[in-house]
C-alpha positions as CSV (number, residue, x, y, z in Angstrom):
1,X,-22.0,-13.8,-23.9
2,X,-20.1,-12.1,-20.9
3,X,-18.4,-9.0,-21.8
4,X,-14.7,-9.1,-21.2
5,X,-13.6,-6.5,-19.3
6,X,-10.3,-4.5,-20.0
7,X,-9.9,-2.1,-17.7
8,X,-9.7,-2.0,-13.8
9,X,-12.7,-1.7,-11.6
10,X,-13.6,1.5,-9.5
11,X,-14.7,0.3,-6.6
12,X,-15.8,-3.1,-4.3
13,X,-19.0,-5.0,-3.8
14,X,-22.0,-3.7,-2.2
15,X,-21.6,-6.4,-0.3
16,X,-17.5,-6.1,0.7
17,X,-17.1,-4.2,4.0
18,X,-13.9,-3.5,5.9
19,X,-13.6,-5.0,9.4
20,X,-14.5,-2.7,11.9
21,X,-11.5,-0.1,12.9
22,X,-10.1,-1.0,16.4
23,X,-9.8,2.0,18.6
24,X,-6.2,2.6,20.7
25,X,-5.9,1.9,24.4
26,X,-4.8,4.9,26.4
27,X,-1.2,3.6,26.4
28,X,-0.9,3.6,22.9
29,X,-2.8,7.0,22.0
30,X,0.1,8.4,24.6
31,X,2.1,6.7,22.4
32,X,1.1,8.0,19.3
33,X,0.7,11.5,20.5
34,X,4.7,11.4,21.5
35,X,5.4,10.8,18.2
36,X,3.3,12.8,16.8
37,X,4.8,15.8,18.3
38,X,7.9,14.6,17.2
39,X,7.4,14.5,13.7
40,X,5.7,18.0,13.7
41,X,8.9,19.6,14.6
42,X,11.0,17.8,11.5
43,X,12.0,20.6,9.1
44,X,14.6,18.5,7.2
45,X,14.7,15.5,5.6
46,X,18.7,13.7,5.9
47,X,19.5,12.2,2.8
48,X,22.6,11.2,0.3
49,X,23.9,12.7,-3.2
50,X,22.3,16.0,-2.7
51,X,18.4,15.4,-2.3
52,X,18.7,16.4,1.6
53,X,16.4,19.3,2.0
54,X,13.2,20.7,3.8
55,X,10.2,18.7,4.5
56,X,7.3,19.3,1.3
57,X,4.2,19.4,1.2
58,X,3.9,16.2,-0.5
59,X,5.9,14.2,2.3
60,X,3.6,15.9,4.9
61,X,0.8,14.8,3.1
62,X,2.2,10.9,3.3
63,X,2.9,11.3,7.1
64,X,-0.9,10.6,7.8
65,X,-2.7,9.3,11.4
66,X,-2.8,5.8,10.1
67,X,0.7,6.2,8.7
68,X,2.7,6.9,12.1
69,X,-0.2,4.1,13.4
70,X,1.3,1.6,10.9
71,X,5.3,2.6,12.1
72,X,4.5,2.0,15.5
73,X,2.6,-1.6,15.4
74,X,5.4,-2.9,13.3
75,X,8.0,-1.6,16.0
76,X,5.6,-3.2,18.6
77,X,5.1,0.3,19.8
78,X,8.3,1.3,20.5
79,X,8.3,5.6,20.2
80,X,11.7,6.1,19.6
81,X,12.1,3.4,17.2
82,X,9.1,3.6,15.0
83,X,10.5,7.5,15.0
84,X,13.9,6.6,13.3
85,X,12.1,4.1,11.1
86,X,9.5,6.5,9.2
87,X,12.5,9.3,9.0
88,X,14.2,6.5,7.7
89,X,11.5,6.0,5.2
90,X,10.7,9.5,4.4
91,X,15.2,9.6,3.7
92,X,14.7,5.7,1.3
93,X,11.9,7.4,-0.8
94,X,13.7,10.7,-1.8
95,X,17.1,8.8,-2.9
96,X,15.3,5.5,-4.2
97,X,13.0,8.1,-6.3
98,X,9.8,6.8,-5.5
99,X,7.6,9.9,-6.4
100,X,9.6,10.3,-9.4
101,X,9.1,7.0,-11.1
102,X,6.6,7.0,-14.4
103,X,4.7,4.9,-16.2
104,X,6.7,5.4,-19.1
105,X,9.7,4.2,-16.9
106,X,7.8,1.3,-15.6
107,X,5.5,0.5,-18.9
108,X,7.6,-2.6,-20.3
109,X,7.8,-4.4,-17.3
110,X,3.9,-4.8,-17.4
111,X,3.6,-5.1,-21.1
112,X,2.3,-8.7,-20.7
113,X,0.9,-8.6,-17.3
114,X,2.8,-9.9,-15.0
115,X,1.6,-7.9,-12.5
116,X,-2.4,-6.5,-12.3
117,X,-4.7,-4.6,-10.1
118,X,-7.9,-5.7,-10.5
119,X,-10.8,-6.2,-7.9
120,X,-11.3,-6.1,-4.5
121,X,-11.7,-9.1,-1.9
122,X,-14.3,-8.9,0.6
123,X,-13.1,-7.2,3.2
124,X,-12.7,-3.9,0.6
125,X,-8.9,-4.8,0.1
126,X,-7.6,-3.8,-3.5
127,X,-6.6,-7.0,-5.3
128,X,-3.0,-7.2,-6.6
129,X,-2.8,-10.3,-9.1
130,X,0.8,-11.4,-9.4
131,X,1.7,-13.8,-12.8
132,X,5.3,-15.0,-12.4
133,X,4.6,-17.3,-15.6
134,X,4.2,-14.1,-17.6
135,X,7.7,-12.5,-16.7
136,X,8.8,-10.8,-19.7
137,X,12.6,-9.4,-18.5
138,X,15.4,-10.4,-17.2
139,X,16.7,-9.8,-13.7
140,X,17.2,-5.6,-12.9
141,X,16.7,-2.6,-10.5
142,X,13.7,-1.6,-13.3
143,X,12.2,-5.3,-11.8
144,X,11.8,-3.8,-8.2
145,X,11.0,-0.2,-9.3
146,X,8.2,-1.8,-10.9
147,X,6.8,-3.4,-7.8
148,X,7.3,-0.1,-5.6
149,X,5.5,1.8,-8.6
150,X,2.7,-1.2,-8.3
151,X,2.5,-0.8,-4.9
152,X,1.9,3.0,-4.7
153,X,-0.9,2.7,-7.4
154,X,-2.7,0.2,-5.2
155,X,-2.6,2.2,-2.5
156,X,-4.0,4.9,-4.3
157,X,-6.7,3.1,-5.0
158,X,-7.8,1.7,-1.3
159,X,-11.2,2.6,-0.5
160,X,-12.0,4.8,2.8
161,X,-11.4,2.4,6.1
162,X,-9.0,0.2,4.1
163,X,-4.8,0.5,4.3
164,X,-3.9,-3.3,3.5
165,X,-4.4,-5.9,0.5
166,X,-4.3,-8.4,-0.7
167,X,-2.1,-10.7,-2.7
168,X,-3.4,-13.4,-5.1
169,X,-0.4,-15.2,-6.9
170,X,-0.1,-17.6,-9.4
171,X,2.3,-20.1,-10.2
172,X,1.0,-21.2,-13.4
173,X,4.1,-22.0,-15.7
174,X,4.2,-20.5,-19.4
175,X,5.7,-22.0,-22.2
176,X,8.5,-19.7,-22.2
177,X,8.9,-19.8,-18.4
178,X,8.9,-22.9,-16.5
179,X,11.2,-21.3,-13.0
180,X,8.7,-18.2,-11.8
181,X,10.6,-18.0,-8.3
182,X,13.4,-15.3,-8.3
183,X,16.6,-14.9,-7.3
184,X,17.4,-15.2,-3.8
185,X,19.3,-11.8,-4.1
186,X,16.2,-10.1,-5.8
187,X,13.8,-11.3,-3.2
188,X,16.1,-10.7,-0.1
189,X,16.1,-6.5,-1.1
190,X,12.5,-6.9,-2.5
191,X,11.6,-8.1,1.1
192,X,13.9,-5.6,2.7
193,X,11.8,-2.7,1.2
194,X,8.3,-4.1,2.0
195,X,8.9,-4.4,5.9
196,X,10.7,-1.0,6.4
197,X,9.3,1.0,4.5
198,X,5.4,-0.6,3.8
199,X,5.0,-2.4,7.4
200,X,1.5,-3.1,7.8
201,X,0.5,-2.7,4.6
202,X,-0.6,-6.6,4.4
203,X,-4.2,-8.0,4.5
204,X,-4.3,-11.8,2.9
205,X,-2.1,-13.3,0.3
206,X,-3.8,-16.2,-1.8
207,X,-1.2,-18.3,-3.6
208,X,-2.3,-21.1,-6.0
209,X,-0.4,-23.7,-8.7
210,X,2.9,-23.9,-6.4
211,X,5.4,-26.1,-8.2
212,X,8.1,-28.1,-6.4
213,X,11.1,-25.6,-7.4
214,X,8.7,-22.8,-5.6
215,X,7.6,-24.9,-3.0
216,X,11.7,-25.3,-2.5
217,X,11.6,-21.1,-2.9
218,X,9.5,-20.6,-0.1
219,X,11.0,-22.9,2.5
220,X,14.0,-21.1,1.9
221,X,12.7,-17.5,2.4
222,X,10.4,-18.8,5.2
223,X,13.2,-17.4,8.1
224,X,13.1,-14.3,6.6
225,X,9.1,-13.5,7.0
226,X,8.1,-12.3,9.7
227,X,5.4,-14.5,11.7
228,X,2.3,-12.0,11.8
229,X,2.8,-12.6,8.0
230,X,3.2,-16.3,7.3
231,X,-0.7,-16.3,9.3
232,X,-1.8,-14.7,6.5
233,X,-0.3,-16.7,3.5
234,X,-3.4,-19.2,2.3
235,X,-2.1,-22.1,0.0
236,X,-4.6,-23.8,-2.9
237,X,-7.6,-22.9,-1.2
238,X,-10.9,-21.7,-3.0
239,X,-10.1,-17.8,-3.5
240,X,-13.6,-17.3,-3.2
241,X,-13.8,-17.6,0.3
242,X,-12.0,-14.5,0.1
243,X,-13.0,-12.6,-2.8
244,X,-16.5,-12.3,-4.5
245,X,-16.3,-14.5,-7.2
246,X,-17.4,-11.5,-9.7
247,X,-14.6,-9.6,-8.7
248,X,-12.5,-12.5,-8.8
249,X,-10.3,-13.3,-12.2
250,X,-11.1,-16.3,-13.9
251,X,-7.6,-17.3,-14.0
252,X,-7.7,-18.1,-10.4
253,X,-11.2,-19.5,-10.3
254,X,-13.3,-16.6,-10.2
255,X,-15.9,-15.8,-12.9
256,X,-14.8,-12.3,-13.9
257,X,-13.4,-12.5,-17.2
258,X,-10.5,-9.8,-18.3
259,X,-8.3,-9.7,-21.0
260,X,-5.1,-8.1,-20.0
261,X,-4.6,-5.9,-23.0
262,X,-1.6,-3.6,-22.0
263,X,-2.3,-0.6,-24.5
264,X,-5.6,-0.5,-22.9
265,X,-5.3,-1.6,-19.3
266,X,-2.1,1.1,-18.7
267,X,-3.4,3.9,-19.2
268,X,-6.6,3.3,-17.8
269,X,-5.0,2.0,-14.4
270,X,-2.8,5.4,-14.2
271,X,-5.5,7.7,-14.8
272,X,-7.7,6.7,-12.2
273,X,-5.1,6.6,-10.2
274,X,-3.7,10.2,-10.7
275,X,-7.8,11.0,-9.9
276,X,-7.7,9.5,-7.0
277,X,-4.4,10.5,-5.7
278,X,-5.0,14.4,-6.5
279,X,-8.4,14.2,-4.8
280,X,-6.9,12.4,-1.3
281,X,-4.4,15.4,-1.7
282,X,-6.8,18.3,-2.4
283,X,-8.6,17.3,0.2
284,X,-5.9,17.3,2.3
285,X,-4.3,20.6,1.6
286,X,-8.4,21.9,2.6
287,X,-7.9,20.5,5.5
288,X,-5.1,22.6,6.1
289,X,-2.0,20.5,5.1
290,X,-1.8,18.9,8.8
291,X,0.8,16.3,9.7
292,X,-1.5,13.2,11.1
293,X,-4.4,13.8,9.0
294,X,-7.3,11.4,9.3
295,X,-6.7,8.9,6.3
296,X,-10.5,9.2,6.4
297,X,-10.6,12.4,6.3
298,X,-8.8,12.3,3.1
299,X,-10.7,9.9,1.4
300,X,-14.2,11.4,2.2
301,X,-15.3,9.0,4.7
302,X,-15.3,11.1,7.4
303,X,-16.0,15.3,7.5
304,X,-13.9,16.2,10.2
305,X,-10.7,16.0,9.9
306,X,-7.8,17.1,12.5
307,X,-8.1,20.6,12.1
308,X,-11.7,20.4,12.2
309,X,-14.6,20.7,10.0
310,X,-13.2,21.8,6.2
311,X,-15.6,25.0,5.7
312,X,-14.0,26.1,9.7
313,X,-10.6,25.5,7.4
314,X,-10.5,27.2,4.0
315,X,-12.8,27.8,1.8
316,X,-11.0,25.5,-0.9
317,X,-13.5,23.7,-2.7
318,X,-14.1,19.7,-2.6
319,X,-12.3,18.1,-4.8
320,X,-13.7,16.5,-8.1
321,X,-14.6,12.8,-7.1
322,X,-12.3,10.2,-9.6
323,X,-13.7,9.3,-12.5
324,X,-14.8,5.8,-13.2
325,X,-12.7,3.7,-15.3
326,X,-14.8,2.5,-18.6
327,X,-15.8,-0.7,-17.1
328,X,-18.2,-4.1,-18.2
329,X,-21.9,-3.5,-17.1
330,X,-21.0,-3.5,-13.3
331,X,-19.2,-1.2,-11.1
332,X,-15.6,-0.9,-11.6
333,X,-12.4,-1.9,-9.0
334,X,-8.7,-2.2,-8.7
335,X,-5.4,-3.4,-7.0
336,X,-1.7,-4.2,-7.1
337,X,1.5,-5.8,-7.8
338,X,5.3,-6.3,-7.4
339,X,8.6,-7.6,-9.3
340,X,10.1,-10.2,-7.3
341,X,8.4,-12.7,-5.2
342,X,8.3,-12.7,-1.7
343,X,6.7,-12.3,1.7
344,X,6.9,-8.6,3.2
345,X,4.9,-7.3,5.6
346,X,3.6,-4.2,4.2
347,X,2.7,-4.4,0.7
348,X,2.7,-7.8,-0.2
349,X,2.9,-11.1,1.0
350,X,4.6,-14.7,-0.6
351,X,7.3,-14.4,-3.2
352,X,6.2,-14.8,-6.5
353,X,7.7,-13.9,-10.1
354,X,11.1,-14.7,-11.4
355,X,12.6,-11.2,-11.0
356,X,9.0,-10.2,-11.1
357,X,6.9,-10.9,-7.9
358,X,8.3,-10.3,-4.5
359,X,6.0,-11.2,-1.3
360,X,5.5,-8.2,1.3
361,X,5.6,-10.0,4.6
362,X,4.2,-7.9,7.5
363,X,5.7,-5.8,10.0
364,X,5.0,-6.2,13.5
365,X,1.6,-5.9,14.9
366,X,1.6,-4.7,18.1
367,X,1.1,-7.0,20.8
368,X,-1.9,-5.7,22.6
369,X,-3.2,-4.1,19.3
370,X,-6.4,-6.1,17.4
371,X,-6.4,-8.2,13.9
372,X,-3.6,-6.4,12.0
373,X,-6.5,-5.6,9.5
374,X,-8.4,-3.7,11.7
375,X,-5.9,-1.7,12.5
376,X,-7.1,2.2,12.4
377,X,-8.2,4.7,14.8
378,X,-11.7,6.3,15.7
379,X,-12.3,9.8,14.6
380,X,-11.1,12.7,16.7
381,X,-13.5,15.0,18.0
382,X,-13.1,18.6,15.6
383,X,-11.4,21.1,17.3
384,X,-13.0,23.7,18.9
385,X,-12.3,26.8,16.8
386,X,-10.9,27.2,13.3
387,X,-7.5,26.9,12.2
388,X,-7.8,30.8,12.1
389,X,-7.9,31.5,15.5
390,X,-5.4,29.1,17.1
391,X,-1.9,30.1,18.1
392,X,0.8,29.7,15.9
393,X,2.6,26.6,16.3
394,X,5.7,26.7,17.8
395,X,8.7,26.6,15.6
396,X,9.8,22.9,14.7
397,X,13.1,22.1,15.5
398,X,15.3,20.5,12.7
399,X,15.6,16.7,13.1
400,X,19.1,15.2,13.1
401,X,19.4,12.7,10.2
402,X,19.1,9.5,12.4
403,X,20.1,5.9,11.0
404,X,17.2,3.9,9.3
405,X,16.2,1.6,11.8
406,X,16.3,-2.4,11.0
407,X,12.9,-4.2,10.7
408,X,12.2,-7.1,12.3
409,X,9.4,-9.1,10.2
């Protein structure tokens, strides 16, 4: 008999391997080196109700390569504008709290599984299961804090070369809950925070069982996703075209049986998550805590990262690889999921859950650029000499607090 896992999996397939990373024409490296310099010289971050302050360590660590990459495809390369969009971003996290919400906080709003990270498809993407039939609350700000805590964990757990996912919702009805779309309101500010401030962050969304009322749902929101995205929304079709069908939950066709079991799941899901998240940042911080770090750099996949080779850095030793999470007899994996249902570019796609699954619909890819998948960057060649013996950088200048630019998706 099969054993029934409980717990997420640590990592994809043998056999699941990113697409290839598309390298940036001339125009857009001049592009990103602009902005680059640009954010090197922020000191402040502009914010309301008293959280305006320096720049930390934390946010520097966020402001990757791949990040200001991300920024500028969904502004279709536009410098100035991708600019006011990730201060924008960097101003939404501190006041909206995202670095300060917990798993205590977020804990009942997963209690029967509404939304899971389990898997990956094959491409390497983290797979974040959405379950609108198992909505267990009623409409409130906890709903979408619970997707923007989701969202951060499965992107904690992306493997090197990978910054999208994917999206596999089901509209399966429950005997308690027969409407699993939510409130136009809900999804509207659900979709609102995937485009600005996750653009890109979008690989495949798989949605399956789509009643009538939902059917209705997503006509409705359709206007409101941005077209890159709506490509990538697959309706009914075999999920195992997309996802190794080990890897793949049996509730959506797969042969992977789990038991969502929340006082065993939780716990499990945030530990390897705080493994992983302290290693990418260790890492980092050996580097020499540089804005525009290599994201894979920071995951391991590459030993040079901006600065150049870590022992030319600091001596700071490697951080201690994440443990596994107690998994079946295979290698272990994992994912993501939101609150409210609906496409948004970045994070997720189609909108799912009654005040429990919203969709992330892409930002825009740039025009010239590849697949929005394959959308990182070759490694740099390593600097010359050690961090040591380079000039110090000229003072930053203090950034203005400018308006947080609208998103088109």
């Amino acid at each position: 008999m099969a054993t029934v896992l409980k717990v997420p999996l640590a990592s994809p397939t043998p056999d699941s391997q990113p697409k290839p990373q598309a390298a940036l024409t001339a125009d857009q490296q001049e592009k990103y080196n602009w902005l680059l310099e640009q954010v090197k010289n922020w000191k402040e971050v502009p914010a309301t109700e008293g959280k305006a302050g320096p720049i930390t360590d934390r946010e520097k660590f966020w402001l990757t390569r791949e990040c200001l990459l991300r920024f500028l495809r969904a502004t279709k390369w536009n410098q100035k504008e991708a600019e006011k969009r990730i201060l924008g971003t960097l101003t939404w996290r501190r006041e909206y709290g995202v670095e300060e919400l917990t798993a205590d906080h977020i804990s009942p709003e997963n209690e029967t599984g509404k939304q899971i990270i389990l898997g990956y498809d094959k491409e390497g993407r983290v797979c974040h299961y959405l379950n609108p039939g198992r909505q267990n609350t009623e409409a409130s700000p906890r709903q979408v804090q619970h997707l923007v805590f989701m969202l951060e964990r499965v992107i904690d757990l992306m493997p090197p070369q990978v910054e999208t996912l994917s999206l596999l919702i089901n509209f399966k009805s429950s005997k308690s809950r027969s409407n699993t779309a939510p409130g136009i309101g809900q999804a509207r500010e659900v979709l609102n925070i995937l485009q600005n401030h996750y653009p890109e962050r979008l690989g495949r969304a798989l949605i399956i069982n789509v009643p009538w009322i939902v059917n209705g749902f997503f006509k409705l929101i359709t206007p409101f996703i941005d077209p890159n995205t709506r490509e990538k929304l697959k309706f009914n079709e075999d999920m195992k075209k997309y996802v190794p069908a080990e890897q793949l939950w049996t509730e959506f066709n797969g042969s992977l049986e789990f038991d969502y079991d929340h006082a065993t799941y939780w716990p499990a899901l945030q530990k390897m998550c705080a493994e992983k998240r302290e290693a990418k940042y260790q890492r980092w911080v050996a580097g020499g805590q540089q804005i525009g770090e290599l994201e894979d750099f920071i995951t391991g996949h590459a030993q040079v990262g901006v600065a150049g080779p870590i022992a030319a850095v600091t001596s700071a030793p490697e951080p201690t690889p994440a443990a596994s999470a107690p998994a079946p007899a295979a290698e272990p994996e994992t994912v993501f999921a939101p609150e409210t249902a609906l496409a948004s570019e970045t994070a997720l796609a189609p909108p799912p859950v009654a005040a429990s699954v919203p969709v992330a619909t892409e930002a825009h890819n740039e025009a010239p650029a590849p697949a929005p998948d394959a959308a990182a960057i070759p490694e740099p060649t390593p600097a010359a000499a050690p961090v040591e013996e380079k000039k110090e950088e000229e003072k930053p200048k203090v950034v203005a607090a400018t308006e947080v630019g609208e998103t088109t998706a």
